[in-house]
LUMMI-639974 format. One line per field, with one value per atom (N, C-alpha, C): residue in one letter; atom name; x, y, z. Coordinates in Angstrom, 1 decimal. Example, Ala and Ser with C-alpha at 12.3 -4.5 7.8 and 13.67 -1.06 7.14 Angstrom:
rest = c(a  a  a  s  s  s)
atom = c(N  CA  C  N  CA  C)
east = c(13.2  12.3  13.2  12.8  13.7  12.9)
north = c(-5.7  -4.5  -3.3  -2.2  -1.1  0.0)
up = c(7.8  7.8  7.8  7.1  7.1  7.9)
END
This chain:
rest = c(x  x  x  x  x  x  x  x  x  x  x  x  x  x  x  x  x  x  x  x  x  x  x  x  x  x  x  x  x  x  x  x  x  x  x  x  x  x  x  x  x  x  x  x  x  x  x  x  x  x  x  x  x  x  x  x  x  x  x  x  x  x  x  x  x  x  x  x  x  x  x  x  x  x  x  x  x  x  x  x  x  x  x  x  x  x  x  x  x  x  x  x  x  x  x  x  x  x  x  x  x  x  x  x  x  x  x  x  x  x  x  x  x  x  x  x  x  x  x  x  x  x  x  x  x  x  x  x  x  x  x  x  x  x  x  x  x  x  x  x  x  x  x  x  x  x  x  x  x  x  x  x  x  x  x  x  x  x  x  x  x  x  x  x  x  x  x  x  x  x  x  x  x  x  x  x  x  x  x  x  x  x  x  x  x  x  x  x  x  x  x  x  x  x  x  x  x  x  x  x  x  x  x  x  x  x  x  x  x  x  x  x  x  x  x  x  x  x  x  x  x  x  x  x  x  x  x  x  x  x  x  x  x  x  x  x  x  x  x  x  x  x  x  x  x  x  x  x  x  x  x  x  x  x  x  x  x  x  x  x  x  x  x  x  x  x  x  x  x  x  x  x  x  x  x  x  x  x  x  x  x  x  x  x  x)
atom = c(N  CA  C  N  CA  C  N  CA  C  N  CA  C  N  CA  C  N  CA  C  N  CA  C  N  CA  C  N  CA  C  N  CA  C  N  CA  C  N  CA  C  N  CA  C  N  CA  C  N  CA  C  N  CA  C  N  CA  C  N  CA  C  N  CA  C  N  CA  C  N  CA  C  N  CA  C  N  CA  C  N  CA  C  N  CA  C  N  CA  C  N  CA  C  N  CA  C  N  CA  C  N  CA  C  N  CA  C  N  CA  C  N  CA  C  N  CA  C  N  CA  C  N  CA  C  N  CA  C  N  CA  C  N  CA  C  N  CA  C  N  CA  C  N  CA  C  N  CA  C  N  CA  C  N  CA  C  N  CA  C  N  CA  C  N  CA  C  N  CA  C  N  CA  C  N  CA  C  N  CA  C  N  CA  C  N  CA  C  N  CA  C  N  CA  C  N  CA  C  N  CA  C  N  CA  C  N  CA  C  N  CA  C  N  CA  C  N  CA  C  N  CA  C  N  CA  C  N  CA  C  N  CA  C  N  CA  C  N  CA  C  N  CA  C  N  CA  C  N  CA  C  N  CA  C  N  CA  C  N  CA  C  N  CA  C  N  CA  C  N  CA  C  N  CA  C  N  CA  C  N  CA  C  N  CA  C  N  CA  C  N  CA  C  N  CA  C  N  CA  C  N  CA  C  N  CA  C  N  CA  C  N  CA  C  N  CA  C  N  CA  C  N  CA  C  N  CA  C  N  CA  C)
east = c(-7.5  -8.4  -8.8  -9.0  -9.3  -10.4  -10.7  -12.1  -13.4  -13.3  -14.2  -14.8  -13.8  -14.8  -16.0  -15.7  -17.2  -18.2  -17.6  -18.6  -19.7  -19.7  -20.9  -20.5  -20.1  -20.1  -20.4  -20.0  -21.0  -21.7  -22.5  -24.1  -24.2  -25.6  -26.2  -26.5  -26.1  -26.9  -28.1  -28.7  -29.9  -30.2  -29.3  -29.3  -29.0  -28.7  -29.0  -27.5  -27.3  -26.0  -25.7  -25.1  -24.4  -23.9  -24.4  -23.3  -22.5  -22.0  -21.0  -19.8  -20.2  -19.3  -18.0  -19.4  -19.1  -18.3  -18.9  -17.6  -16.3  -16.5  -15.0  -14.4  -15.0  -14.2  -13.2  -14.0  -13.6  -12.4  -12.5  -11.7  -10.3  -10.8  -9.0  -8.4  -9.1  -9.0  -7.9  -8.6  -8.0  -6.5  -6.9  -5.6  -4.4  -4.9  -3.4  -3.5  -4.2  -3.6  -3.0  -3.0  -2.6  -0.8  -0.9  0.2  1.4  0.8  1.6  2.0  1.3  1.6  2.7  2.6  3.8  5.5  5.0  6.3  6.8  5.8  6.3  7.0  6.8  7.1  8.5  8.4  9.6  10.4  10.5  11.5  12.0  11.3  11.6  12.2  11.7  12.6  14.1  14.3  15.6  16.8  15.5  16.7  17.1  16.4  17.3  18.3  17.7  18.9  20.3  19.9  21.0  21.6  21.1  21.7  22.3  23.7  24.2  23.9  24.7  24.8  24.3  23.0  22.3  23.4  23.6  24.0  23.5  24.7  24.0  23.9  24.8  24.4  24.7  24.1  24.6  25.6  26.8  27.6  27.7  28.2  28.2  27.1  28.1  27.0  26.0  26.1  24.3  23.5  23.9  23.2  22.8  23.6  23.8  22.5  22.7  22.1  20.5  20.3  18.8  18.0  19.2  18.4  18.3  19.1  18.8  17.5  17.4  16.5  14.9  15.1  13.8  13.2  14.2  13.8  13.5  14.1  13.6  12.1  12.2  10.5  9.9  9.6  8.9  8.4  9.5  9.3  8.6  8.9  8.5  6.9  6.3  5.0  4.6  5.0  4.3  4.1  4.7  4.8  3.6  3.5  2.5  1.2  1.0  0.0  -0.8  0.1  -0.3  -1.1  0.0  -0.5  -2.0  -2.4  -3.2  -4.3  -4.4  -5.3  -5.9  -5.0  -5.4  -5.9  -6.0  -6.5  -7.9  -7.9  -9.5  -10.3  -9.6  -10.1  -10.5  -9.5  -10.3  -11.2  -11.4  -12.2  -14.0  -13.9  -14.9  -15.5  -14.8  -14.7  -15.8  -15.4  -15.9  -17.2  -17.7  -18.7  -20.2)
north = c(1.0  1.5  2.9  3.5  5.5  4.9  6.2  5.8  6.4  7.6  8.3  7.5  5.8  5.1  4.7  4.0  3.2  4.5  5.4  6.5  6.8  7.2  7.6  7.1  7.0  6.0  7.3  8.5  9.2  9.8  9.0  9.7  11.2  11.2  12.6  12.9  12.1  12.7  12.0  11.5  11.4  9.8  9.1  7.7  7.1  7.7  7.3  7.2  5.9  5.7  6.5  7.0  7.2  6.5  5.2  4.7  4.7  6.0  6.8  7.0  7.6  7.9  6.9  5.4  4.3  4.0  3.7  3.1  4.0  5.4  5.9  5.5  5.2  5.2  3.9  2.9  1.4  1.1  2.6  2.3  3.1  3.7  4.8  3.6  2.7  1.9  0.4  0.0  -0.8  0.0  0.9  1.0  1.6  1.9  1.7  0.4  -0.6  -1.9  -2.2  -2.0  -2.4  -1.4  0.0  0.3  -0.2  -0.6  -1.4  -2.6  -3.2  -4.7  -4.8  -3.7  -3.3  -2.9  -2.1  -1.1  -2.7  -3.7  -4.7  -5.7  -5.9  -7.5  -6.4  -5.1  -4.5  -4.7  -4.5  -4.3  -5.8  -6.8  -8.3  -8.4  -8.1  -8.6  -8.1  -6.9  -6.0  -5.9  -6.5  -6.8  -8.5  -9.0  -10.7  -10.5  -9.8  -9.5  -8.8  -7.5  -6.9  -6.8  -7.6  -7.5  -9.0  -9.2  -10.1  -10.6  -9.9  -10.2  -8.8  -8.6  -7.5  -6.9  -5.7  -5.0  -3.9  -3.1  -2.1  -0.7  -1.3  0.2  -0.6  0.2  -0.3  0.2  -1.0  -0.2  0.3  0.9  1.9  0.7  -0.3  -1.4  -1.7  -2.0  -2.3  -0.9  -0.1  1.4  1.7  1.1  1.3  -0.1  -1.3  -2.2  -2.0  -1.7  -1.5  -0.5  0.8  1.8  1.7  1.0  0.6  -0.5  -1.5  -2.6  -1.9  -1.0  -0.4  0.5  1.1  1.3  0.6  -0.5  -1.4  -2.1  -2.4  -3.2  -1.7  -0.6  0.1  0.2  0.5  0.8  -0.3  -1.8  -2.7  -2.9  -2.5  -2.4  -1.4  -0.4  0.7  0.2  -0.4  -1.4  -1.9  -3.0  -3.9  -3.4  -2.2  -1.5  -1.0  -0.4  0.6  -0.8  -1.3  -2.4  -3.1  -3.0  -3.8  -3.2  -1.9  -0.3  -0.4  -0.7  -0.5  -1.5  -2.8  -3.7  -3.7  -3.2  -3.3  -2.2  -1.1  0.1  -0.6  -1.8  -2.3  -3.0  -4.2  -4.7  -4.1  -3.0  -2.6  -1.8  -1.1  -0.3  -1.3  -2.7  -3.8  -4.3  -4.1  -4.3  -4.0)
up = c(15.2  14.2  14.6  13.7  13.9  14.5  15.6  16.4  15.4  15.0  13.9  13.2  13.0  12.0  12.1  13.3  14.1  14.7  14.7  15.9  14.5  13.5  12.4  11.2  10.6  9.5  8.6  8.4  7.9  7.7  9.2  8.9  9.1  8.9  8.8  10.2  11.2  12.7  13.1  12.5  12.2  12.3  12.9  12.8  11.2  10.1  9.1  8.6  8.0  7.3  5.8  5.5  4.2  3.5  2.6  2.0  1.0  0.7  0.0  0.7  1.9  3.0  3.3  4.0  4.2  3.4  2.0  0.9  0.5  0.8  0.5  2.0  3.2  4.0  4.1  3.8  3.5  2.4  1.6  0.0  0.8  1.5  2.5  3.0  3.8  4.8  4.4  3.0  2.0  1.3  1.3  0.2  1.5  2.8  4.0  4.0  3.9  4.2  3.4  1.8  0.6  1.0  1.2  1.4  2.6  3.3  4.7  4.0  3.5  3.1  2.1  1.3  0.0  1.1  2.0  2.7  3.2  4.1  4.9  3.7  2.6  1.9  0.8  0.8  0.2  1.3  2.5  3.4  3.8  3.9  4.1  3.3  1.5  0.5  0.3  0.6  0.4  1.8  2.9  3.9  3.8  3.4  3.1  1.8  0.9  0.0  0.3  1.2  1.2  2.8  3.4  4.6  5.3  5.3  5.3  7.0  7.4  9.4  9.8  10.5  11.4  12.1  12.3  13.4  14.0  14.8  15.0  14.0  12.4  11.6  10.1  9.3  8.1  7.0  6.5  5.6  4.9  4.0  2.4  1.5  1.8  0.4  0.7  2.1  2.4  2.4  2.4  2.1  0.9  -0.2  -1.5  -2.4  -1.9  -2.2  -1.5  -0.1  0.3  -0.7  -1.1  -1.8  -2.7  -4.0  -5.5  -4.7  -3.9  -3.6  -4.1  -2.9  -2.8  -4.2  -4.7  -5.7  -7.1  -6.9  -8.3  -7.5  -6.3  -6.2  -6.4  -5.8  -6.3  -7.7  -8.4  -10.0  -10.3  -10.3  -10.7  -9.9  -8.7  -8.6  -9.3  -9.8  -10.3  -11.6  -12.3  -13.5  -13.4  -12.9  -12.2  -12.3  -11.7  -10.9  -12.4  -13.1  -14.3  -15.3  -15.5  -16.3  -15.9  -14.2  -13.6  -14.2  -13.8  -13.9  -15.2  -16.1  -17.5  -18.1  -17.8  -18.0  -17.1  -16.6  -15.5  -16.6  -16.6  -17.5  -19.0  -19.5  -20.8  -20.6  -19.9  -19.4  -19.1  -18.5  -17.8  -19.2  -20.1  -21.1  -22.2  -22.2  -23.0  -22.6  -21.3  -20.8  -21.1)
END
């Protein structure tokens, strides 16, 4: 973990927390985990799909197959994602 996080939170110097600071730092912090977790479960999914027997390099088709792979789970979270967004955005809108 970045050491900056735990050293002030923020603050003013002054012993005093920011909790603005705090929560944008916590919202950075989430969305690398949220990003790692997408890079890790694309790459598990596209290498059981397109990779028959491991070696030391990959062929035309498995070059061809990981790169369409990764690009249809992308598009298809971005799908996801938009749809997710906008539905929070009606929701909260209704409130």
């Amino acid at each position: 973990m970045d050491s900056s996080f735990g050293s002030d939170f923020g603050g003013t110097g002054g012993g005093k927390l920011d909790p603005g600071a705090i929560m944008e730092q916590v919202k950075v912090q989430i969305a690398v985990a949220n990003a790692q977790e997408l890079l890790q479960r694309m790459t598990d999914k596209c290498f059981r799909k397109c990779i028959g027997k491991p070696g030391g390099s990959l062929d035309n088709s498995e070059q061809k197959c990981i790169a369409m792979c990764m690009d249809r789970y992308m598009d298809a979270w971005n799908t996801v994602s938009r749809a997710y967004n906008s539905r929070l955005q009606r929701e909260r809108a209704n409130m």
